[in-house]
C-alpha positions in Angstrom: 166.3 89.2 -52.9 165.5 87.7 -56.3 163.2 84.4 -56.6 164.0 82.2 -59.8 160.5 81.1 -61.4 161.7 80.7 -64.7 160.2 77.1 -64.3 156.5 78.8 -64.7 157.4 79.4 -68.3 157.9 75.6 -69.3 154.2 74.0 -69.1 152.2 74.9 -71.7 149.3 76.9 -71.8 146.8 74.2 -73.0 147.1 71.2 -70.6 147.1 73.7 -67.9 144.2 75.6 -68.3 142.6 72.0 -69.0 143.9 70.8 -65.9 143.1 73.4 -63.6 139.6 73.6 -64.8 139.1 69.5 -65.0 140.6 69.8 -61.3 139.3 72.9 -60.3 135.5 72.1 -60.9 135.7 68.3 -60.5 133.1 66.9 -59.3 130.8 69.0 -60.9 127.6 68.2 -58.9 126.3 69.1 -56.1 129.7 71.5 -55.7 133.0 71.5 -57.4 135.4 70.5 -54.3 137.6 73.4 -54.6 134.9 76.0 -53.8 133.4 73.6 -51.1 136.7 73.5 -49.7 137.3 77.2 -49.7 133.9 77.5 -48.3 135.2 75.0 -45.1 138.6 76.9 -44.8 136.5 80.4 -45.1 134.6 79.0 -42.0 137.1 77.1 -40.4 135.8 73.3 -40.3 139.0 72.6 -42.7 140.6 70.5 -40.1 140.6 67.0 -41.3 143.5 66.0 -42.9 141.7 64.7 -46.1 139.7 67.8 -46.4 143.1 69.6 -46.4 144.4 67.5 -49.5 141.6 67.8 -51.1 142.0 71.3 -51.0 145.5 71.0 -51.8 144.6 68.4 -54.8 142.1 70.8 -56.6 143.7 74.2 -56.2 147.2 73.2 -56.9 146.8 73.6 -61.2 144.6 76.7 -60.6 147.2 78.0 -58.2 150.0 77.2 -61.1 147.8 78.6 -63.6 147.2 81.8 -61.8 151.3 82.5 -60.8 152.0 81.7 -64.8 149.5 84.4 -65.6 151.1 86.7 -62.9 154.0 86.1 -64.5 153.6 86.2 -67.7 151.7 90.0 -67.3 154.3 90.9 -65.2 157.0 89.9 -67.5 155.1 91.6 -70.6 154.7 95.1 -68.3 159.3 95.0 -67.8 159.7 94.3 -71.3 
């Protein structure tokens, strides 16, 4: 079974790595919300809905970001 992400190759670089650290970290102080979050699903109080977007919100471009990387090492290791 073959999964097509072919799409991963379209964003750029740039804008992506800006994103997912913008979204990543924001807001900067006390805690970015992504590693609150994470903190909340590691001890599992991340049972409000909004806690769960939130979580969705600021790890979605460093979750893109990460699977382009995959990619793109994997892709460089078969060729």
């Amino acid at each position: 079974m073959t999964i097509e992400v072919s799409w991963l190759d379209k964003p750029p670089w740039g804008p992506l790595l800006l994103g997912a650290l913008l979204l990543g970290l924001a807001p900067f102080l006390p805690e970015p919300h992504l590693w609150e979050k994470l903190k909340m699903l590691a001890a599992g109080r991340l049972v409000r809905p909004i806690d769960i977007f939130d979580l969705v919100l600021h790890g979605a471009l460093p979750l893109l970001l990460a699977a382009k990387g995959l990619r793109n090492l994997t892709r460089r290791g078969a060729g």
